[in-house]
ZAMARGU-4260 file (C-alpha; in steps of 0.2 Angstrom, whole numbers, plus 5000, padded with zeros to 4 digits):
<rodrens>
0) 5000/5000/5000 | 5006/5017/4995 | 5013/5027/5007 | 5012/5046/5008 | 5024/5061/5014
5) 5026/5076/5020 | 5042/5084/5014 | 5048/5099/5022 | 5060/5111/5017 | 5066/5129/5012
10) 5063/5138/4996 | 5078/5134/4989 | 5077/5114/4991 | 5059/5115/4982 | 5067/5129/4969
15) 5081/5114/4964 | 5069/5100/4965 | 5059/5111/4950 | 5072/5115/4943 | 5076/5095/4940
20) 5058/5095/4932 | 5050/5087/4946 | 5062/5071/4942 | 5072/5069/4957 | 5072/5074/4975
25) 5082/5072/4989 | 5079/5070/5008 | 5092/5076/5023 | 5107/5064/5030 | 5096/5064/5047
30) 5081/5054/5039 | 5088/5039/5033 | 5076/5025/5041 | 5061/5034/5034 | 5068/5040/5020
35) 5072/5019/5016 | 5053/5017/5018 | 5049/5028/5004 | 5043/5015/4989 | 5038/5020/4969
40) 5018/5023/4971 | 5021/5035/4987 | 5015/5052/4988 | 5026/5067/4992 | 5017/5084/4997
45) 5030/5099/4998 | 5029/5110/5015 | 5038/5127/5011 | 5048/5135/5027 | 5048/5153/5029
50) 5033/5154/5020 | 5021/5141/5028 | 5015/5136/5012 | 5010/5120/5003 | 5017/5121/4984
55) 5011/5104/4978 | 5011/5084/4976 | 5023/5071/4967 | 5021/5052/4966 | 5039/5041/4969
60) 5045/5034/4953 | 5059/5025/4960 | 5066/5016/4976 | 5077/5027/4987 | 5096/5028/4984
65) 5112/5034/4993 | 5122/5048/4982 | 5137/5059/4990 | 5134/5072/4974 | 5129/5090/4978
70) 5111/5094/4970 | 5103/5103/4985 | 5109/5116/4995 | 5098/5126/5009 | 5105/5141/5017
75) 5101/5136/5034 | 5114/5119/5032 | 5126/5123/5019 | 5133/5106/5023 | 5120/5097/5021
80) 5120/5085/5006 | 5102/5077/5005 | 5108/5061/5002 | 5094/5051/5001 | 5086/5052/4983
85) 5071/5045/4975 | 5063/5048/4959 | 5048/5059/4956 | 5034/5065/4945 | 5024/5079/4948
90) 5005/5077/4951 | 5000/5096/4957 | 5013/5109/4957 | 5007/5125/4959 | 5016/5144/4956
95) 5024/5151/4970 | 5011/5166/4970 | 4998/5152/4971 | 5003/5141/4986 | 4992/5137/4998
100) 4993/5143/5016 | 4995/5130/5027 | 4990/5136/5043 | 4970/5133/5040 | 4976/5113/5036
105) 4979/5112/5055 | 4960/5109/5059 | 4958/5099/5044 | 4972/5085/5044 | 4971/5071/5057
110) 4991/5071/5059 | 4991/5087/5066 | 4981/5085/5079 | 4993/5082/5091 | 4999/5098/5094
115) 4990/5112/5101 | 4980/5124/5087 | 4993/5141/5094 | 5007/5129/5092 | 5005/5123/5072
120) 5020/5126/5067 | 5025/5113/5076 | 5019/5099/5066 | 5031/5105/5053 | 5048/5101/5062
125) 5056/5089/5054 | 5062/5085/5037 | 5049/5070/5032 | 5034/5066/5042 | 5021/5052/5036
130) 5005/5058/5035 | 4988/5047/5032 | 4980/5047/5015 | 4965/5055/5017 | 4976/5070/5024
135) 4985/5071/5007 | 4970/5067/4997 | 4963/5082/5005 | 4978/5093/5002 | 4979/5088/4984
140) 4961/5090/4982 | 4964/5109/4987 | 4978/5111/4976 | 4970/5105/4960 | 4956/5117/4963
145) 4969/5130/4967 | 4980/5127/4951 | 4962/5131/4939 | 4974/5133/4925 | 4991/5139/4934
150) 4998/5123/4938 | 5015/5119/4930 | 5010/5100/4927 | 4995/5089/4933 | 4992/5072/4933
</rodrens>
């Protein structure tokens, strides 16, 4: 059964991961057990830092590898390499004008419902989280109705 994700990072991962055409993305050297759980058929949705936005969905086209190559680089860890890699294809990608906030999603997703509504941010820590699929068929419901027409690529 497929798994889904939510991936977490800065503007500048998700700005290399389009770049790459939605083909290829990579998650940080700290997630390396749940990045191994990551299988082709899984859902990713992409949580934007600094702007508390959702930007859109890819499906896993590949199992996970190891690589030691620089593609990502985030300002916050310049070290960082984001070793852990899978294939993608984009589902629902939305312009950046166009991401959806992601405060309101607190009320509305089951995974989130363990931290305190003042605290939502919280939810967010964290590089990958596993999230049911009725949370992500919801987000990606949204962001199809969102894209009416802007989206880069749909599904």
């Amino acid at each position: 059964m497929a798994r889904c994700w939510i991936v977490v990072g800065g503007p500048e991962i998700f700005g290399k991961t389009k770049e790459l055409g939605f083909t290829r993305h990579g998650f940080k050297s700290t997630r390396r057990i749940m990045a191994s759980r990551i299988a082709p058929g899984d859902r990713l949705a992409f949580y934007i830092t600094g702007k508390k936005q959702f930007a859109g969905t890819a499906e896993v086209t590949s199992a996970m590898v190891e690589e030691g190559t620089r593609v990502w680089q985030s300002t916050k860890k310049p070290e960082e390499l984001y070793p852990f890699r899978v294939g993608i294809r984009p589902r629902v990608v939305l312009e950046e004008g166009a991401w959806l906030d992601a405060e309101p999603y607190h009320d509305r997703f089951s995974w989130t419902q363990k931290w305190p509504r003042a605290n939502w941010t919280l939810a967010y820590q964290g590089n990958l989280h596993e999230v049911p699929a009725a949370d992500l068929d919801l987000l990606e419901g949204d962001l199809r109705k969102a894209a009416a027409g802007t989206a880069m690529r749909t599904s």
